[in-house]
C-alpha positions as CSV (number, residue, x, y, z in Angstrom):
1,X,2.9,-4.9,18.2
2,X,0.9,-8.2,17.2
3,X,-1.9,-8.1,14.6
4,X,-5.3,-6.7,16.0
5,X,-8.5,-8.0,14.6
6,X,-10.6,-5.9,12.1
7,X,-7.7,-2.9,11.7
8,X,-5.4,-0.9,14.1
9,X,-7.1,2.8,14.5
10,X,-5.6,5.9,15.7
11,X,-6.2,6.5,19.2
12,X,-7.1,3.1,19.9
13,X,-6.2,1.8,23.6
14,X,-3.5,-1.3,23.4
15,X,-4.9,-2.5,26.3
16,X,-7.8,-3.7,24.7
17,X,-7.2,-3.8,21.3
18,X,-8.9,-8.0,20.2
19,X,-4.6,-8.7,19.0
20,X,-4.8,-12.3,16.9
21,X,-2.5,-14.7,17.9
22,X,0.4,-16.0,15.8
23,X,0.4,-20.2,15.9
24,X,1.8,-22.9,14.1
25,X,-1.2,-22.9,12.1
26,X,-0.5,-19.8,11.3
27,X,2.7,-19.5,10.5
28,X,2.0,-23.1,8.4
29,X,-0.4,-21.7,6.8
30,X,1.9,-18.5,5.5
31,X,5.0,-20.8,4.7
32,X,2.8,-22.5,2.3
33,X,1.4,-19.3,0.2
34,X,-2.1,-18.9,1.7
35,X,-1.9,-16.2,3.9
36,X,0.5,-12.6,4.4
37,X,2.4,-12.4,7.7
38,X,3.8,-9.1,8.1
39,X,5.8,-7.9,11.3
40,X,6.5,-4.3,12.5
41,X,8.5,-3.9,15.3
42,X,8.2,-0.4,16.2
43,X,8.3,1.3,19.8
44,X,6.5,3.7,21.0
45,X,8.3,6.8,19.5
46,X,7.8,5.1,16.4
47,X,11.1,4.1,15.4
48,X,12.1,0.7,14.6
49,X,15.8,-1.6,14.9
50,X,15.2,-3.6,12.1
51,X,12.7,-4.7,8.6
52,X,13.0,-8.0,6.9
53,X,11.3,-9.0,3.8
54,X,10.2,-12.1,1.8
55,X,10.2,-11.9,-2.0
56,X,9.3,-15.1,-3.6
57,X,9.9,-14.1,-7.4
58,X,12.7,-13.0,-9.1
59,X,12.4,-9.8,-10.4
60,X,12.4,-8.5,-13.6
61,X,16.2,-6.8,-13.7
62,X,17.8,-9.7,-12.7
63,X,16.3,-11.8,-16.0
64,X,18.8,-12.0,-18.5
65,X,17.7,-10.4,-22.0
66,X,17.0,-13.1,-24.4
């Protein structure tokens, strides 16, 4: 489902939901830091085939002890 302007609400048609589109600028604009991008692909019976993630920062359990 693509990103819908304001916030998704339940009980809100599809159809006519304002979606934002995802550009270049967009997606430039993310791959530099300055904006989120998150995808969920779920269907309608709310179940979904995959999830990725992005973490930029190594976390804390992998730092050796000093």
């Amino acid at each position: 489902m693509p990103a819908i302007k304001r916030y998704w609400r339940k009980g809100m048609n599809r159809a006519d939901a304002p979606y934002l589109p995802l550009t270049p600028e967009v997606v430039d604009a993310h791959l530099r830091g300055e904006t989120h991008i998150g995808l969920y692909p779920l269907s309608d019976d709310e179940t979904f085939w995959w999830v990725a993630a992005d973490f930029d920062k190594k976390p804390r359990w992998l730092t050796p002890n000093r």
